[in-house]
FIKOLZA-1660 file (N, C-alpha, C; in steps of 0.1 Angstrom, whole numbers, plus 5000, padded with zeros to 4 digits):
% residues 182
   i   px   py   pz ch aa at
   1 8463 6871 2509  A  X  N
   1 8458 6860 2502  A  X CA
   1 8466 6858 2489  A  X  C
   2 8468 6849 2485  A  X  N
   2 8474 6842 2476  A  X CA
   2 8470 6845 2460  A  X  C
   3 8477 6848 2451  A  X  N
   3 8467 6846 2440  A  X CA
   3 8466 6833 2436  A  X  C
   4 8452 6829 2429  A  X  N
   4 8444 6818 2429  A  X CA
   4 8443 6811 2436  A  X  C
   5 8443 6812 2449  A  X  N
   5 8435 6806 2463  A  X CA
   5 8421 6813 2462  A  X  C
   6 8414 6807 2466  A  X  N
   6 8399 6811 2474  A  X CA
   6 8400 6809 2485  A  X  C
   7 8394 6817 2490  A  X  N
   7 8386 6819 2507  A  X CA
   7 8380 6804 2515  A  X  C
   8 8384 6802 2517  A  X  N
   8 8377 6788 2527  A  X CA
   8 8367 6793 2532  A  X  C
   9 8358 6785 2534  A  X  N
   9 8345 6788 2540  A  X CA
   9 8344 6776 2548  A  X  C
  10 8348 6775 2562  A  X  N
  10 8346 6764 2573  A  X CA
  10 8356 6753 2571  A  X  C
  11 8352 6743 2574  A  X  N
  11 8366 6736 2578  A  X CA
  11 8360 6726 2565  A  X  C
  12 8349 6725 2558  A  X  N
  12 8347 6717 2548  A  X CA
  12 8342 6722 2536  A  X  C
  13 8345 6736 2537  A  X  N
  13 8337 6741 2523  A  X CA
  13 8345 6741 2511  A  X  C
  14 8339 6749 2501  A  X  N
  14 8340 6747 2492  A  X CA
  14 8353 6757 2484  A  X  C
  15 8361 6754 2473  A  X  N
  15 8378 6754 2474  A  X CA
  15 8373 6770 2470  A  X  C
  16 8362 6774 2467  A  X  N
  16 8360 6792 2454  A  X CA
  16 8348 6797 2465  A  X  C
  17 8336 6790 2479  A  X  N
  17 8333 6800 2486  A  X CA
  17 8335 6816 2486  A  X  C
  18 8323 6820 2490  A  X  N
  18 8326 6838 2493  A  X CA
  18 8318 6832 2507  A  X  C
  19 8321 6844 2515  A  X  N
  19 8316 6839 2526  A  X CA
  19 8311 6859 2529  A  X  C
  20 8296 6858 2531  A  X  N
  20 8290 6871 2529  A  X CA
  20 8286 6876 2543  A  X  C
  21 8291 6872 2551  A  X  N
  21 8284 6874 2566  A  X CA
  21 8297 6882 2569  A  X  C
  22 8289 6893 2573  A  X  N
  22 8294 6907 2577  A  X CA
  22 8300 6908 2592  A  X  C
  23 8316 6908 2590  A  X  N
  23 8324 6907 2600  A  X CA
  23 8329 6921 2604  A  X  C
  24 8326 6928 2596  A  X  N
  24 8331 6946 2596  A  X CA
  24 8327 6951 2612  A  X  C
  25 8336 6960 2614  A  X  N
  25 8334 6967 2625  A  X CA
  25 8322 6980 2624  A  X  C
  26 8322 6989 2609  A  X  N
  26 8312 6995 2604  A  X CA
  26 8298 6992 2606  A  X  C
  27 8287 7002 2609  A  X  N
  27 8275 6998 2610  A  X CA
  27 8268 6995 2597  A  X  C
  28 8261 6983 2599  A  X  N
  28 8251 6976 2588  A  X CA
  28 8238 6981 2582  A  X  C
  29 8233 6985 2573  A  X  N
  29 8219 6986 2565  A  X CA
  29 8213 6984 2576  A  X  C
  30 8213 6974 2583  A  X  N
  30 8203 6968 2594  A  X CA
  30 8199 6976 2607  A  X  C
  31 8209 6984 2606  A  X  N
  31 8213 6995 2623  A  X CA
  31 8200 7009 2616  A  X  C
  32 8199 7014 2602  A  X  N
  32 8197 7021 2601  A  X CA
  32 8181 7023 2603  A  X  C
  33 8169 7032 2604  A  X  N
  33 8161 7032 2604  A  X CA
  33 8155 7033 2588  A  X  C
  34 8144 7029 2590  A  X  N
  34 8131 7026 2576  A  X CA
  34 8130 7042 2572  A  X  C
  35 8131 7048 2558  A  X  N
  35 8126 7061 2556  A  X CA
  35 8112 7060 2558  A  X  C
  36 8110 7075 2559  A  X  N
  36 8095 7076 2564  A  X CA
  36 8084 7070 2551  A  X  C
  37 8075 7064 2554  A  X  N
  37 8064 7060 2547  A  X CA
  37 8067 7043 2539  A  X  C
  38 8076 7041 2543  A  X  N
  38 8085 7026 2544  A  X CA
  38 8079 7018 2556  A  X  C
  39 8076 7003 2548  A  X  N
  39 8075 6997 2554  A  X CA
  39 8076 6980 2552  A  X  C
  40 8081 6972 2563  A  X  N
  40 8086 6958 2558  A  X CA
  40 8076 6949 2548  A  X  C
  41 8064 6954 2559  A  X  N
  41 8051 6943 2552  A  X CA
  41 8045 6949 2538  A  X  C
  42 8047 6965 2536  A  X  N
  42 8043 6964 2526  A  X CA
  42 8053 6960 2512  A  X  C
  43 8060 6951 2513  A  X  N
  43 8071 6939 2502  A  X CA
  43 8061 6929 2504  A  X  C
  44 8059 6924 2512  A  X  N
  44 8048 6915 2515  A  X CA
  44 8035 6909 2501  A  X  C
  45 8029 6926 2506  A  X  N
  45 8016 6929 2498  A  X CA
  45 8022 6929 2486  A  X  C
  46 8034 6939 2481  A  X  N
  46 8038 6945 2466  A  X CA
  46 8041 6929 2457  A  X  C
  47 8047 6919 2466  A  X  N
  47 8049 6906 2454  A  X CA
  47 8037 6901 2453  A  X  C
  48 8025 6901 2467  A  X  N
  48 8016 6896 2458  A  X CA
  48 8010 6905 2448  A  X  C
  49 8007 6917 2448  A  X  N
  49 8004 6924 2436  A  X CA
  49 8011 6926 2423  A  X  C
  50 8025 6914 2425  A  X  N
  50 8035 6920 2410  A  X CA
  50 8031 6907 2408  A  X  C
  51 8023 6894 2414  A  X  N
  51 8019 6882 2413  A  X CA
  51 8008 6883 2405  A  X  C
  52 7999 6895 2413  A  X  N
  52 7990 6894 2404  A  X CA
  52 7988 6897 2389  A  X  C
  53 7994 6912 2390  A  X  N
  53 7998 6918 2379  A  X CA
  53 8003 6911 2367  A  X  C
  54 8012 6904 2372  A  X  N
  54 8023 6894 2359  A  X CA
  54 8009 6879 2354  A  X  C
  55 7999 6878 2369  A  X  N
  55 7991 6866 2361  A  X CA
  55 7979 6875 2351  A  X  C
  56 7976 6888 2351  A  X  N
  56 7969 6892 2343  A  X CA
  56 7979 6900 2330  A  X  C
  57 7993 6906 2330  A  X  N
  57 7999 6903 2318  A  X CA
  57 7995 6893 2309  A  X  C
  58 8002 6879 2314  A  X  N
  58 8002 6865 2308  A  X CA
  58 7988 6866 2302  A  X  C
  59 7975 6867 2306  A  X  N
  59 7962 6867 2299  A  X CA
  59 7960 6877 2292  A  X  C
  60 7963 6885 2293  A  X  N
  60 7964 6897 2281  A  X CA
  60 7971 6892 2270  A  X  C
  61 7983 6884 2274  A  X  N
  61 7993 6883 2264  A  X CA
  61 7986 6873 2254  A  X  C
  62 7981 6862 2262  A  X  N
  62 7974 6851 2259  A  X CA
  62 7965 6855 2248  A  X  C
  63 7956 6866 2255  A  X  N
  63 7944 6869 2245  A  X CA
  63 7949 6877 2233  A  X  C
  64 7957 6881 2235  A  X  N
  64 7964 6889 2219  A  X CA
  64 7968 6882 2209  A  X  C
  65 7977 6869 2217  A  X  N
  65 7978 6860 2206  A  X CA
  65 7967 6854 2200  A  X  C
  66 7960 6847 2212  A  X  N
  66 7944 6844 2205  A  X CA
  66 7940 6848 2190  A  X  C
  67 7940 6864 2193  A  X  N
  67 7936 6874 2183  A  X CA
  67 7943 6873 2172  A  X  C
  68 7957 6871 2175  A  X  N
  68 7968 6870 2164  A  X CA
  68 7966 6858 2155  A  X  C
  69 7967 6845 2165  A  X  N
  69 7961 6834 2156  A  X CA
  69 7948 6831 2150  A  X  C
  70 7937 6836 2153  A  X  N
  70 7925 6839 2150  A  X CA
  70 7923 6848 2131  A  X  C
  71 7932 6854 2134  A  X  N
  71 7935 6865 2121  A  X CA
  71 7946 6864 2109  A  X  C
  72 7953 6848 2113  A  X  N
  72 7958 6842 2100  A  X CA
  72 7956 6840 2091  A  X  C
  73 7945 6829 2095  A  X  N
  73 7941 6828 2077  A  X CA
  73 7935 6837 2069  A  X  C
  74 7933 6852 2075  A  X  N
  74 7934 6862 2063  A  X CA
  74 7945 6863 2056  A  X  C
  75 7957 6867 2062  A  X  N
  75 7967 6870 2055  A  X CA
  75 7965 6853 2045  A  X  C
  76 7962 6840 2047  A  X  N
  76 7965 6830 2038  A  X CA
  76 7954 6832 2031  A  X  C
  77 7944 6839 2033  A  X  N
  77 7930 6836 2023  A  X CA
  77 7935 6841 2011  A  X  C
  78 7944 6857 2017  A  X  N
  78 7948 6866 2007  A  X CA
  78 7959 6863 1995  A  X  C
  79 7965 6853 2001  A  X  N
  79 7979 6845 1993  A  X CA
  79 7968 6842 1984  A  X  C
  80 7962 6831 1986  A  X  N
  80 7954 6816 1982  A  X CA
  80 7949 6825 1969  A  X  C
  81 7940 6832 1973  A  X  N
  81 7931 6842 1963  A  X CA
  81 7942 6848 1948  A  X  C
  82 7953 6851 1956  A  X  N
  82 7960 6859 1945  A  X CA
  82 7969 6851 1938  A  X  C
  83 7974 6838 1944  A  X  N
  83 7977 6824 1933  A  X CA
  83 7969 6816 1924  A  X  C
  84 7958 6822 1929  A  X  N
  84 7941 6811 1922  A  X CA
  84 7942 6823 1903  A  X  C
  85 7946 6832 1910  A  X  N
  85 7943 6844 1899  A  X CA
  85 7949 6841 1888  A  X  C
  86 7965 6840 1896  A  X  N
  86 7973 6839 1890  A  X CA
  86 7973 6826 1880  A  X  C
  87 7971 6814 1888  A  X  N
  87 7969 6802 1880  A  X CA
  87 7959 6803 1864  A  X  C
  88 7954 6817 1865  A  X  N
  88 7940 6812 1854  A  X CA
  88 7926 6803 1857  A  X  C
  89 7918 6807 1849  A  X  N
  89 7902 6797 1851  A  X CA
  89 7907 6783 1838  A  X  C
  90 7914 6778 1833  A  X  N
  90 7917 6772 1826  A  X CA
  90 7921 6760 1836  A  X  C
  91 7919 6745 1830  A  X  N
  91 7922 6733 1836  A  X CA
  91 7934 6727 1831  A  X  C
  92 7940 6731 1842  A  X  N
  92 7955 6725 1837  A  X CA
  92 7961 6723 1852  A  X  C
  93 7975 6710 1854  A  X  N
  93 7979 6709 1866  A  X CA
  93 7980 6718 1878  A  X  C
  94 7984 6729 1872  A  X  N
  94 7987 6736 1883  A  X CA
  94 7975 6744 1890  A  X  C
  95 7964 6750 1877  A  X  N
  95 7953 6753 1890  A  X CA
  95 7948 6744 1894  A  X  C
  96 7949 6735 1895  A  X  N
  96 7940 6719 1896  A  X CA
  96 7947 6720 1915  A  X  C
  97 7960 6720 1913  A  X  N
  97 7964 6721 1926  A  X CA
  97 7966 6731 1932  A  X  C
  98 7966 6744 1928  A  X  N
  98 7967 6753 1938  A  X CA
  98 7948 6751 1943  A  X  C
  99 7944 6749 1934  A  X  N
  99 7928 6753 1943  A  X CA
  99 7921 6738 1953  A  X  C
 100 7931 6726 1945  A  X  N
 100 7929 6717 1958  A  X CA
 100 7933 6723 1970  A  X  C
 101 7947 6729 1969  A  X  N
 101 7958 6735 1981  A  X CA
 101 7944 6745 1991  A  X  C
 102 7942 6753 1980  A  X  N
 102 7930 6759 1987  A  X CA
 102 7916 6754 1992  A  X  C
 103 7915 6740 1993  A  X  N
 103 7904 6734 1995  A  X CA
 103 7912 6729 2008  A  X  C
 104 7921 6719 2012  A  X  N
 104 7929 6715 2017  A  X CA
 104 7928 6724 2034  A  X  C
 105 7937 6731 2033  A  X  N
 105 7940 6742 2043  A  X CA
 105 7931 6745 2051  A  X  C
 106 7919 6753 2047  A  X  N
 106 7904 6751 2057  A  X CA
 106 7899 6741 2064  A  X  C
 107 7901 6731 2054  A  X  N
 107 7893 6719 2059  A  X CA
 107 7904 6709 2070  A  X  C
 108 7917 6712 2071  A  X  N
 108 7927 6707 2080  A  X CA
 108 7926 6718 2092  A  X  C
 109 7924 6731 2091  A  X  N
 109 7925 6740 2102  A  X CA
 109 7913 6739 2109  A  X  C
 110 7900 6738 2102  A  X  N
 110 7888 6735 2110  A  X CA
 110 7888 6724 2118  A  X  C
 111 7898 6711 2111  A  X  N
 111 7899 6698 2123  A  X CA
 111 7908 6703 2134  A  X  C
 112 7913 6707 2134  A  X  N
 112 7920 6716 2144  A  X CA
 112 7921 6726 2152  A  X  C
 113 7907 6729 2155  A  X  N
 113 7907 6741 2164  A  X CA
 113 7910 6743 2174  A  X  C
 114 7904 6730 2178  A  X  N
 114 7906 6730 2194  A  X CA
 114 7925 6731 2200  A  X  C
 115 7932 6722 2191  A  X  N
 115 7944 6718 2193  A  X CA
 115 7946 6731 2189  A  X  C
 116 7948 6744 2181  A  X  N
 116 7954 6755 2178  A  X CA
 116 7953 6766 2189  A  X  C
 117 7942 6761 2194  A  X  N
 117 7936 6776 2206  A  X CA
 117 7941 6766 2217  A  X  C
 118 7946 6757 2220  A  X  N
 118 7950 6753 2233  A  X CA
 118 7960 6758 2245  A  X  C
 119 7970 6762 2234  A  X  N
 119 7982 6773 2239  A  X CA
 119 7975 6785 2253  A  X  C
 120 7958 6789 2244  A  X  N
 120 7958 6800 2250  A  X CA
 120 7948 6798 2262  A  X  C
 121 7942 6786 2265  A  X  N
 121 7934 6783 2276  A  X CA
 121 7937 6789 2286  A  X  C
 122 7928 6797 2292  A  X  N
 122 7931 6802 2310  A  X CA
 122 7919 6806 2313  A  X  C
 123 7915 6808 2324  A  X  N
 123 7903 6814 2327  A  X CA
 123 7903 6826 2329  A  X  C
 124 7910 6836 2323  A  X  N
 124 7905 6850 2324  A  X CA
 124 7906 6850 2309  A  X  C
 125 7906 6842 2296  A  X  N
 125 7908 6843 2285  A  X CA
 125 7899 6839 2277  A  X  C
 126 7892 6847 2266  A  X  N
 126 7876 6845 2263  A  X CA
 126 7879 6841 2253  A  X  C
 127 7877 6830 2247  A  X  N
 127 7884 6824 2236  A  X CA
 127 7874 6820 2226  A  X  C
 128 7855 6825 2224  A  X  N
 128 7848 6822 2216  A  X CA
 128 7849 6828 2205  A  X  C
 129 7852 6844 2207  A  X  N
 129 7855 6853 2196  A  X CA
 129 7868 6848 2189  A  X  C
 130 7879 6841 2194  A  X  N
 130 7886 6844 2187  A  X CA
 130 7885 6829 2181  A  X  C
 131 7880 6823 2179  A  X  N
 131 7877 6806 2173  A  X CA
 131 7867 6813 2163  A  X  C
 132 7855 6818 2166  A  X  N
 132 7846 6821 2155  A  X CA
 132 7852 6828 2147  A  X  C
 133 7857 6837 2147  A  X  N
 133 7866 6843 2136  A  X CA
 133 7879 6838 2128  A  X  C
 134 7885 6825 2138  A  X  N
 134 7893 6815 2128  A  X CA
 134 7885 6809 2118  A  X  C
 135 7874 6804 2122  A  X  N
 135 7861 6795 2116  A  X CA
 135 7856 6803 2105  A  X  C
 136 7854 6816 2111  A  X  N
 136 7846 6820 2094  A  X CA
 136 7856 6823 2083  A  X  C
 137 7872 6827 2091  A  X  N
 137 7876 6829 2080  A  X CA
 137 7885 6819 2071  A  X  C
 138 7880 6808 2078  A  X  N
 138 7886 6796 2070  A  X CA
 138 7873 6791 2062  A  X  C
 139 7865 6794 2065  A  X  N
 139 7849 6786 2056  A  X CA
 139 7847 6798 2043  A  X  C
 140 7856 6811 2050  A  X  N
 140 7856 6820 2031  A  X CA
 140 7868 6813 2023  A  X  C
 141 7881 6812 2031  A  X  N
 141 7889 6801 2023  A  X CA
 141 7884 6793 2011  A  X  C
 142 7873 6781 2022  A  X  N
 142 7865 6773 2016  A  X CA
 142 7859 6775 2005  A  X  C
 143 7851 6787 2009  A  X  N
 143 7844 6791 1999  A  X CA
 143 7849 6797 1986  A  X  C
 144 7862 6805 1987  A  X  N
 144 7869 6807 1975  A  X CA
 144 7877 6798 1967  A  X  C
 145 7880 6785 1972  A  X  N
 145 7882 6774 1966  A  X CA
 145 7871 6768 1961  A  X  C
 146 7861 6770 1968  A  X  N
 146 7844 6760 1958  A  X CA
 146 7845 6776 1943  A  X  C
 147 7848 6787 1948  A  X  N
 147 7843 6796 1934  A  X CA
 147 7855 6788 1927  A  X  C
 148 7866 6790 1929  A  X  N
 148 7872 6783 1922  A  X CA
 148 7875 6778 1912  A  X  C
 149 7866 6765 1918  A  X  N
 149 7865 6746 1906  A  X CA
 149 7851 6756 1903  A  X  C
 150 7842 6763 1904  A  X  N
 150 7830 6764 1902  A  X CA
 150 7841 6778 1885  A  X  C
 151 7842 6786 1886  A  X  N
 151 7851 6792 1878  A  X CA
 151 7859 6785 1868  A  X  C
 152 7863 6773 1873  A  X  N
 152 7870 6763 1863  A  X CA
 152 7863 6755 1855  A  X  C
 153 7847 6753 1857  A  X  N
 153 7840 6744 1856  A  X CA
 153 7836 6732 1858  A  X  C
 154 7846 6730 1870  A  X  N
 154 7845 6713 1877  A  X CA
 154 7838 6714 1886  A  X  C
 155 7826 6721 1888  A  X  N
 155 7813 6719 1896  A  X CA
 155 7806 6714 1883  A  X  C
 156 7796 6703 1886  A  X  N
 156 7784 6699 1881  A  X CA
 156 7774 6712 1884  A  X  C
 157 7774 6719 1875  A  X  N
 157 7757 6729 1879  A  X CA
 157 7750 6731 1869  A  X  C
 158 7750 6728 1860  A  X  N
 158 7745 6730 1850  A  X CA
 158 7736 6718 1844  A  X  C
 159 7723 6717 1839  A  X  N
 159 7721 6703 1836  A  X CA
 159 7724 6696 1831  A  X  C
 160 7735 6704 1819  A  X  N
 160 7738 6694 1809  A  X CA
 160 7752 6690 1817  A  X  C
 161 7759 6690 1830  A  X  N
 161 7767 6682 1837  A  X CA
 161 7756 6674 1841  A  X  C
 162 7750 6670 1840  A  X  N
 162 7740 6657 1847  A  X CA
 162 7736 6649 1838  A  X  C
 163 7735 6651 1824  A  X  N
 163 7728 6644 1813  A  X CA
 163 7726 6629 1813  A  X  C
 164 7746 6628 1814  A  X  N
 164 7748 6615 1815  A  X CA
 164 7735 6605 1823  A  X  C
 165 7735 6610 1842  A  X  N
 165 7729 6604 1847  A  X CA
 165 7708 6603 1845  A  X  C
 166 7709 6611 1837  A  X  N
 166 7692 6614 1838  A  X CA
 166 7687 6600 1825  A  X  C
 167 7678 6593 1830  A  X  N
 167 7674 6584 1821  A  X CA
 167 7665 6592 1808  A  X  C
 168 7666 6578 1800  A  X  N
 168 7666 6586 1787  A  X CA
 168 7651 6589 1784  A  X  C
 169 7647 6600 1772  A  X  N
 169 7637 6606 1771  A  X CA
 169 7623 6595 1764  A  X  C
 170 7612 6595 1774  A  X  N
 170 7605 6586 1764  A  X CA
 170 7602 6594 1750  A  X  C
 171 7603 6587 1739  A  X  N
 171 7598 6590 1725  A  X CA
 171 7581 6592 1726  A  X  C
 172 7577 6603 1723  A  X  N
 172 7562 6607 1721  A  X CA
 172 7554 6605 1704  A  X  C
 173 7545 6598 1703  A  X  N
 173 7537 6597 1689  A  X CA
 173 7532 6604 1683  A  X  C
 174 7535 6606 1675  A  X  N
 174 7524 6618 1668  A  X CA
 174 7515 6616 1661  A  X  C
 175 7503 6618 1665  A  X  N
 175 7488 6612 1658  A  X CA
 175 7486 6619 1648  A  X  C
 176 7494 6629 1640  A  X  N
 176 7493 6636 1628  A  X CA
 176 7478 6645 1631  A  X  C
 177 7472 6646 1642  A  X  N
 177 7463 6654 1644  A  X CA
 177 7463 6668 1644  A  X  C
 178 7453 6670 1637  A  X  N
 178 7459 6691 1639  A  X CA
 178 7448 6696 1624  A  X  C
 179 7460 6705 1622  A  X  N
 179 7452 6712 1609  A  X CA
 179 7458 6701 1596  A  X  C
 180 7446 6704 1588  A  X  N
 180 7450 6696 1574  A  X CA
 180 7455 6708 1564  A  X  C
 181 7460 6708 1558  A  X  N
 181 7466 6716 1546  A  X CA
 181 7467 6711 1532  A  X  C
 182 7458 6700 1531  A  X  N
 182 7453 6694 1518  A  X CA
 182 7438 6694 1509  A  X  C
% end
């Protein structure tokens, strides 16, 4: 053979064909007998068991991540918390936004549950645990963004944040009644 020719393969094939059908005089794999305890069908059975095997991998895999994503927003609660510190209880731009930032984040991941755990839908994958645990740990988020504005002072709790709206005090008369001292 030529160098850079290929092997023809029939009268129409293709110009780089291999042609794998065994023309040898030598005896084939095929001639020899099965070792003992060998058997064809059991290839059969073993792909559906590497079938099954690989679809309960996948759900394992699935549910880890679950777990993984479920256990985020700690590591973010933990950021959030240690920027809020940082910022000071003092009202000035920047805590103002980092603790909106921290109001923010929960309240966008809770509208989104569904769509975040969707990845891991299957039916061998138990996905209540790992939502309620996204949920609570985004509603401590929450909750450390309300201490917060409540730390900063921009919660109303106190009555005298209400004064404004409470109507005004009736004036009481004083009948000069009582003890005399004259």
């Amino acid at each position: 053979m030529e160098k850079g020719k290929g092997v023809m393969v029939g009268s129409v094939g293709r110009r780089w064909g291999i042609d794998f059908s065994d023309n040898s005089i030598s005896p084939s794999s095929r001639d020899f007998l099965d070792p003992p305890g060998f058997s064809r069908s059991s290839l059969d059975l073993d792909d559906s068991s590497l079938s099954r095997q690989s679809k309960d991998a996948e759900s394992t895999w699935k549910s880890q991540k679950a777990w993984e994503v479920a256990q985020a927003p700690f590591k973010n609660l933990l950021m959030m918390g240690f920027m809020m510190w940082m910022a000071g209880s003092t009202v000035h731009l920047f805590s103002i936004g980092i603790t909106f930032s921290a109001l923010w984040q929960p309240i966008s991941a809770l509208q989104s549950v569904g769509k975040i755990f969707e990845p891991y839908k299957d039916t061998k994958v138990e996905l209540l645990g790992p939502k309620l645990l996204f949920i609570a740990l985004n509603l401590g988020g929450l909750a450390l963004g309300v201490w917060k504005l409540n730390a900063m002072g921009l919660l109303p709790t106190h009555t005298s944040d209400w004064v404004s709206s409470l109507p005004p005090a009736q004036e009481v008369e004083y009948s000069g009644g009582g003890i005399n001292l004259g």
